[in-house]
N, C-alpha and C positions, 0 to 999 in steps of 0.2 A: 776404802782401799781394797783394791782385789789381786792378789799374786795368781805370774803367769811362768810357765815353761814356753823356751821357743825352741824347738830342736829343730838342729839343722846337719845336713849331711851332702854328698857330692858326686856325681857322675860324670863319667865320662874323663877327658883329659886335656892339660893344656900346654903346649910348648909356646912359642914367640914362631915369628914367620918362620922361619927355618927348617918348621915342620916338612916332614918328608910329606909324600903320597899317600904312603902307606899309613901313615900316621894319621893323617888328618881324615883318610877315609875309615880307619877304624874309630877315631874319636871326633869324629865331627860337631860335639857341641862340648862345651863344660858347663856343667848345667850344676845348682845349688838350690837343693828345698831346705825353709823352711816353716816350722810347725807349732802353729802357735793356739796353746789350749792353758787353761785356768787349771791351778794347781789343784782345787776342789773336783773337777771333772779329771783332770790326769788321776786321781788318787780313785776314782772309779772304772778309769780306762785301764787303768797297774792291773787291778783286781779281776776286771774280764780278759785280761790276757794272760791270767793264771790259768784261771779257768780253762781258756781257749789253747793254751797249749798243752794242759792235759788231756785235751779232748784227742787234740790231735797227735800224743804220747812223744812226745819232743819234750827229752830228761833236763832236768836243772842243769846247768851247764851248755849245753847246747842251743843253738839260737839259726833262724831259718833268716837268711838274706839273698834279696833280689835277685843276685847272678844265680841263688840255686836251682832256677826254674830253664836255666839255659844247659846247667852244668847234669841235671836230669835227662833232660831232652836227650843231650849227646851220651848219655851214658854210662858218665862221670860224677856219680852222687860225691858229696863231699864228704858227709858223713851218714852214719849211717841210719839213722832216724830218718834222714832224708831217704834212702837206697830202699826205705822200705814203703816209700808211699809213690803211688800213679801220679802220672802230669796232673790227674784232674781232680787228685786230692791235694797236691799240694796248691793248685788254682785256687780250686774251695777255702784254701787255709789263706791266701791274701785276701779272698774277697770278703771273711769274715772281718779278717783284721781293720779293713776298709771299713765294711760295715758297723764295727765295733766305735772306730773313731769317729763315723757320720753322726752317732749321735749323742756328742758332745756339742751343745752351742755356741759353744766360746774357738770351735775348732777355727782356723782359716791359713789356709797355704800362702806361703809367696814363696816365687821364684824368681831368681834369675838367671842368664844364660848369655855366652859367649859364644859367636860364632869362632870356630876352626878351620872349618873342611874349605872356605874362599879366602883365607890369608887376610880377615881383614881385620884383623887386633897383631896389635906392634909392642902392647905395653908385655915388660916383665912378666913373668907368674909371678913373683910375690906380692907386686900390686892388683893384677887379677884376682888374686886370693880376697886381700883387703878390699877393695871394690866391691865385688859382690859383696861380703859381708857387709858395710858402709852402707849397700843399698840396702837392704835385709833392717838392718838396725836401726835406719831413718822410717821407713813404714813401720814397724812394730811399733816403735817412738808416739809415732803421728797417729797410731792405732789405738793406742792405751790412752786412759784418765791421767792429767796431771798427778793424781796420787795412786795410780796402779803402781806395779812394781814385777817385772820380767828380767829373766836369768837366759842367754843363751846356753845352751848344752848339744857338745858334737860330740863325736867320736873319736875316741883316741890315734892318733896316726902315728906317723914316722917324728919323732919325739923333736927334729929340725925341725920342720913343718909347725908343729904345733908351737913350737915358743916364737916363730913370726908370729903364728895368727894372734896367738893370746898376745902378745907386745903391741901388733899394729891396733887391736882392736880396743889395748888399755887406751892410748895415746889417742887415737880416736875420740871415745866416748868422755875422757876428762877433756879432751882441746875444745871438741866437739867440734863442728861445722855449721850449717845453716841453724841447726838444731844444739838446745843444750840436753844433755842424754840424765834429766834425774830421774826416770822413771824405768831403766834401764841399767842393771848393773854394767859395773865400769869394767869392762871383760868377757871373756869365754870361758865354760867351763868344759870338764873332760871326762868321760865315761866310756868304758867298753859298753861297744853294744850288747854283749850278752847281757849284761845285766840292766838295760833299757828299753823297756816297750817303746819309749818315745823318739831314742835313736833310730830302732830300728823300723818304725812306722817312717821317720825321716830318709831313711833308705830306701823303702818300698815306694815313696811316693816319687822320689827323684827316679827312682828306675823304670816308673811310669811313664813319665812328663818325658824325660828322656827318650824313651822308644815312640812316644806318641808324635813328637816333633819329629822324631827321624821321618817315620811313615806317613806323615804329613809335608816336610817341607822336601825332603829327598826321594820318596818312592822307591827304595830299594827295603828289601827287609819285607816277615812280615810282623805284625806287632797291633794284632787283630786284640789279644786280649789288653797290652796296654790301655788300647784306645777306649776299650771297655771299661775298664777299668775308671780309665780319666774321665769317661764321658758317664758312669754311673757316680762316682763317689768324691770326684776333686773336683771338677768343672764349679760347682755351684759350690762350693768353699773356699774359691781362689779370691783373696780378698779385690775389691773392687770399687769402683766410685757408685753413686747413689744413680747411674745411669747406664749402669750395666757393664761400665768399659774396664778391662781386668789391666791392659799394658797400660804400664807408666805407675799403678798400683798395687796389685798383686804378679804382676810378671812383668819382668825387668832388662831390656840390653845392656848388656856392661861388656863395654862400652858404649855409651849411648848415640848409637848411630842410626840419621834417617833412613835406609835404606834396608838396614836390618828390621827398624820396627815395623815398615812397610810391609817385607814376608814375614814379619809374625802378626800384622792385623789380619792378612788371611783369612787366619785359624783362630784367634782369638778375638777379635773384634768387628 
């Protein structure tokens, strides 16, 4: 039997069709990573992100996430550990991070992702929410040994939000669905990112995946280091069939529409 952590986290935004202009052109995907590594290798990855944030003198307490690299750019450090480093130190500080988790065996991504910005998802958010997640839970599922044993872990939100997700996801995994979930606690758990290397690797990689889709399927934006990023350290971790193909098993439409999977075989297939 081998225990696993799957940390998963969330970008971008979702309304139902109603969405304004404005809204769908700033949030044009809602996109969901997540991060599935073996407790024995996460208890090595903890360890080098001590390490690696002392190098990079970011104090106990404070924690470095994705939008910091935008909110530098403009001028706008958050705080101030951040206020003290250059665009290309703090670059340097995900690429390590990336690099830190690359080598981890047991590593592998899934995603998945809602189109926004062409109005063609109609369901609720709170089944959005559950959706992905359900897809998320079914590959882990299908990923793990009959006798493995994986914990999801997100990040703490707006404390509504989280008692849908944790409720839909109990009733979920005891009803089950096509799958019976024994190998998979019956639930989500909850942690501040501060105090999660694996949360907040979970946010680094969805704020990848994120800007990498944008500049691939939209062409606005640039998102030169995402792409770098995805195409040096996530590409070949994205879990996948034995034939190379990542959609339908490590990245996911939700809603499962032909038309969407089509512009994302593009880029991923």
């Amino acid at each position: 039997m081998n225990s696993y952590f799957v940390f998963t986290d969330e970008a971008g935004a979702y309304k139902e069709n109603d969405a304004s202009d404005g809204f769908r052109r700033s949030h044009p995907f809602y996109v969901r990573s997540n991060i599935l590594m073996s407790a024995e290798e996460y208890r090595t990855y903890q360890n080098d992100m001590q390490t690696l944030t002392a190098m990079y003198e970011i104090p106990i307490g404070d924690e470095i996430k994705w939008d910091d690299l935008w909110a530098l750019h403009k001028g706008n450090p958050r705080i101030a550990s951040i206020a003290r480093m250059s665009e290309n130190r703090l670059k340097g500080y995900y690429r390590e991070v990336f690099e830190r988790a690359a080598q981890c065996n047991s590593l592998q991504y899934v995603f998945t992702i809602t189109f926004v910005y062409d109005r063609s998802c109609l369901i609720r958010p709170e089944n959005v929410y559950k959706f992905h997640l359900q897809n998320a839970f079914q590959r882990i599922s299908m990923e793990l040994a009959r006798d493995d044993f994986a914990v999801f872990i997100m990040d703490e939100l707006n404390q509504d939000t989280v008692k849908q997700i944790k409720s839909a996801c109990h009733e979920m995994t005891v009803r089950g669905d096509f799958l019976t979930y024994t190998n998979i606690y019956h639930g989500v758990l909850t942690e501040n990112s501060i105090y999660s290397p694996g949360v907040q690797l979970a946010d680094y990689a969805v704020g990848v995946f994120n800007g990498f889709v944008r500049g691939q399927l939209l062409n606005r934006g640039r998102y030169e280091f995402a792409t770098d990023l995805y195409s040096d350290y996530i590409s070949s971790h994205i879990r996948h069939h034995a034939n190379g193909t990542k959609l339908g098993y490590g990245i996911i439409n939700v809603p499962s529409r032909p038309d969407v999977r089509n512009r994302l075989a593009r880029i991923f297939d």
